[in-house]
C-alpha positions as CSV (number, residue, x, y, z in Angstrom):
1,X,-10.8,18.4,-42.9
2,X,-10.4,18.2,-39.1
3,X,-13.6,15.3,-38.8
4,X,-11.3,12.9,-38.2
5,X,-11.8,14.4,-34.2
6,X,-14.8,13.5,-33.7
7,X,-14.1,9.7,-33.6
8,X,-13.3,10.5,-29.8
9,X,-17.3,10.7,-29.8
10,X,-17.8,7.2,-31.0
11,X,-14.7,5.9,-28.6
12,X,-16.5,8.1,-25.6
13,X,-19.9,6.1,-26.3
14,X,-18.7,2.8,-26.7
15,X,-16.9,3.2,-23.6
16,X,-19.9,3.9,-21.5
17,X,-19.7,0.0,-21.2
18,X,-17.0,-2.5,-20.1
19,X,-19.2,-5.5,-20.6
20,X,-16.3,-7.9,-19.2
21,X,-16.8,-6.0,-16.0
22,X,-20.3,-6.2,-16.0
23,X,-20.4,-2.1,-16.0
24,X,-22.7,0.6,-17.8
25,X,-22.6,4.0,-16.8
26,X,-25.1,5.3,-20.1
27,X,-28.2,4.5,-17.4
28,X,-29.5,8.6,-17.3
29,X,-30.5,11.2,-18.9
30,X,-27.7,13.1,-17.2
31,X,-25.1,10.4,-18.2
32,X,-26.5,11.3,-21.8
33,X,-26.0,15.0,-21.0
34,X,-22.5,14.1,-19.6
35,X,-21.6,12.0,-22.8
36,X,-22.4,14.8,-25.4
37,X,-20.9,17.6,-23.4
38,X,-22.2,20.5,-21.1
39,X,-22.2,22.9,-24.1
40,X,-23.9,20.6,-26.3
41,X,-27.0,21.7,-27.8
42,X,-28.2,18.2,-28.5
43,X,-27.2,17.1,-25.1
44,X,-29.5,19.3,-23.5
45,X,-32.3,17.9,-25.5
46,X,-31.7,14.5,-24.3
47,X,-34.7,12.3,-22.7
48,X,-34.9,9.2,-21.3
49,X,-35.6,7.5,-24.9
50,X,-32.5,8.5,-25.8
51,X,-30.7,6.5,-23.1
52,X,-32.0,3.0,-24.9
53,X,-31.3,4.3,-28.4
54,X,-28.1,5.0,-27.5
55,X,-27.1,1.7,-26.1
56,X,-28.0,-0.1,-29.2
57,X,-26.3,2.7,-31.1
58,X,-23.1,2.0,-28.7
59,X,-23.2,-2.0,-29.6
60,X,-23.4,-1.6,-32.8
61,X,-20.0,0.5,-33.1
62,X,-18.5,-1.4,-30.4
63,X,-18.8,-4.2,-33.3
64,X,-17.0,-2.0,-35.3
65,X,-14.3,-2.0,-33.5
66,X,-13.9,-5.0,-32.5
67,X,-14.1,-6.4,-36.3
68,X,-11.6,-3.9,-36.8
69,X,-9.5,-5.4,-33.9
70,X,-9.3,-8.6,-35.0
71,X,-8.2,-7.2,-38.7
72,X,-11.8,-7.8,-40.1
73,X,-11.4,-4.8,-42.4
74,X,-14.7,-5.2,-44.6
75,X,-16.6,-6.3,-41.7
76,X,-15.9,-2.9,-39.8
77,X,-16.9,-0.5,-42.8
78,X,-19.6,-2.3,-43.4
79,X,-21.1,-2.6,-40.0
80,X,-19.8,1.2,-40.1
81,X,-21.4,2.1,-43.5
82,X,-24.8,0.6,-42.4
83,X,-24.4,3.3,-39.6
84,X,-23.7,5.8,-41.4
85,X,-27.3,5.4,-43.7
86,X,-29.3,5.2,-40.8
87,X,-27.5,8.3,-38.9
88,X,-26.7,11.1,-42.0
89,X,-24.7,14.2,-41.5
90,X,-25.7,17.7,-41.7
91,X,-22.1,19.1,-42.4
92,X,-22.3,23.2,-42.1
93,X,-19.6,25.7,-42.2
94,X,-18.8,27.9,-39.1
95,X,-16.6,30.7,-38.1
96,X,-17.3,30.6,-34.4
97,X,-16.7,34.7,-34.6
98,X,-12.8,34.3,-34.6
99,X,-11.0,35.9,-36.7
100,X,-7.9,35.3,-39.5
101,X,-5.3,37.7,-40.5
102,X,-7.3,39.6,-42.4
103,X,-9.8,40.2,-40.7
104,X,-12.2,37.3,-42.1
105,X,-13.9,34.6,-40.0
106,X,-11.9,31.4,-40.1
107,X,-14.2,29.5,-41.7
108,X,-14.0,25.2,-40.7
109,X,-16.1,22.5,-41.2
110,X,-18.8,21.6,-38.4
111,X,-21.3,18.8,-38.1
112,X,-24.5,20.6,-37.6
113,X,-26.8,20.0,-35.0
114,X,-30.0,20.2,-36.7
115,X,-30.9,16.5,-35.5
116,X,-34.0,15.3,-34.6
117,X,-32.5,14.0,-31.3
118,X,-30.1,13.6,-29.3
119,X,-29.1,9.9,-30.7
120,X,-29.5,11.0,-34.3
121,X,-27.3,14.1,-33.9
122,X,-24.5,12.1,-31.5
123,X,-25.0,9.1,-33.7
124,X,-23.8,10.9,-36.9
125,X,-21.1,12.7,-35.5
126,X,-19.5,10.4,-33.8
127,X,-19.9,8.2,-37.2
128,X,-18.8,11.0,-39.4
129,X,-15.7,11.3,-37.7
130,X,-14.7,7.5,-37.1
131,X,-15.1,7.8,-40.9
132,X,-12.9,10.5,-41.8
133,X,-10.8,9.0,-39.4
134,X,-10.8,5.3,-41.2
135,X,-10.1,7.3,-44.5
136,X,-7.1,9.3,-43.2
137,X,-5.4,6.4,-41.3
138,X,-6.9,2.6,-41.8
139,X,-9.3,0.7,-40.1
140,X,-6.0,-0.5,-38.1
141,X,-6.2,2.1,-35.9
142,X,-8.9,1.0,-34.6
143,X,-8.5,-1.2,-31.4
144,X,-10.0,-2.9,-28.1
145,X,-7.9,-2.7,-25.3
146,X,-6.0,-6.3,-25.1
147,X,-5.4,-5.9,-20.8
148,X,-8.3,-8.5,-19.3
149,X,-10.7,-7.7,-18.5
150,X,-10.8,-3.6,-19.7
151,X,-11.8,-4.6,-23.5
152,X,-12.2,-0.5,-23.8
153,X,-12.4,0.9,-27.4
154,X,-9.2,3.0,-28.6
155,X,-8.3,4.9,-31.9
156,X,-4.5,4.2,-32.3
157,X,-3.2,7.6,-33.4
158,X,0.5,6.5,-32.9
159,X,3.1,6.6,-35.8
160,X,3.6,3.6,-36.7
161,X,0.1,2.0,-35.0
162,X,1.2,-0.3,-32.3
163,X,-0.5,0.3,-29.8
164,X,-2.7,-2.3,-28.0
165,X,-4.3,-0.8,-24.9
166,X,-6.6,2.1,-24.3
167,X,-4.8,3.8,-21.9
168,X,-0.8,4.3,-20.3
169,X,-2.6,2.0,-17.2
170,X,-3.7,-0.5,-19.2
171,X,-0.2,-0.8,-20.7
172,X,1.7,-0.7,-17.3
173,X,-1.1,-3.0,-15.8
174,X,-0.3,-5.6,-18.7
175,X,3.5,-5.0,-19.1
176,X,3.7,-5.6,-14.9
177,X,1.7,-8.9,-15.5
178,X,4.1,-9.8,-18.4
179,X,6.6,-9.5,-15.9
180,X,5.3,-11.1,-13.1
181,X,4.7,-13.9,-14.8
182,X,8.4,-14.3,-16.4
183,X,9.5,-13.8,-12.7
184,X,7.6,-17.0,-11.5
185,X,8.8,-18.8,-14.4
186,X,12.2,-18.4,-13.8
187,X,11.7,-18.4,-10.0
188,X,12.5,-22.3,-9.1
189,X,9.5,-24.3,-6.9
């Protein structure tokens, strides 16, 4: 089951934040829209409730990861589970007309979009598929960013899951501070 892809969406939304920073760019309807996609279905039936909803839905999975982070395992599926209750899945098969070698659709699994709202139907995706993705490769690959003051979410999808930073510039950001810092230690006063 390729659900494990749609963690990106819970990564995507807790990202609309960098609370060190004092940032927040989930303040629209059209940063909704934005968020869920321009082909989205449920994005287009975004409204301004859906901006609020979504920010508490945001905190409470940046908890997860940041009880995954600090190797809380328990803590994140639970805060995860209590999630996933709230915000069920309509899974639903779909062939999106392409077709196999024989001529057959190629059938794969979709989260439907049969949600009330736009929070319900982003909510449960993006839940779904941090699950599957928990299931497939730990809660260790889950991760905040460790470069001050980013604290971005990440899911590690590295081989042997040692990564520690959201993004290639966070890494060079902190590995140039690393040595920096060595440099003025060495460097006689």
């Amino acid at each position: 089951m390729e659900l494990a892809q749609y963690s990106d969406y819970a990564v995507r939304l807790v990202n609309t934040e960098q609370p060190e920073r004092g940032t927040d760019t989930l303040t629209s309807v059209e940063a909704v829209r934005d968020l869920c996609g321009e082909s989205s279905r449920i994005g287009r039936r975004a409204n301004e409730a859906d901006v609020t909803r979504l920010r508490g839905v945001r905190n409470r999975l940046r908890a997860v990861f940041e009880a995954a982070d600090v190797g809380d395992e328990v803590r994140a599926v639970d805060l995860l589970n209590a999630l996933l209750l709230e915000y069920p899945v309509s899974p639903q098969l779909s062939g999106h007309g392409r077709l196999g070698a024989q001529g057959r659709p190629q059938w794969h699994m979709h989260l439907s979009d049969h949600a009330t709202n736009t929070t319900v139907g982003y909510t449960a995706t993006a839940c779904m598929g941090l699950a599957c993705h928990l299931i497939e490769f730990g809660v260790d690959c889950l991760g905040i960013c460790q470069t001050p003051p980013c604290r971005n979410a990440y899911v590690d999808t590295s081989t042997n899951r040692s990564r520690r930073y959201c993004s290639n510039r966070c890494a060079t950001r902190a590995n140039v501070a690393a040595y920096r810092a060595r440099q003025r230690q060495q460097t006689p006063m």
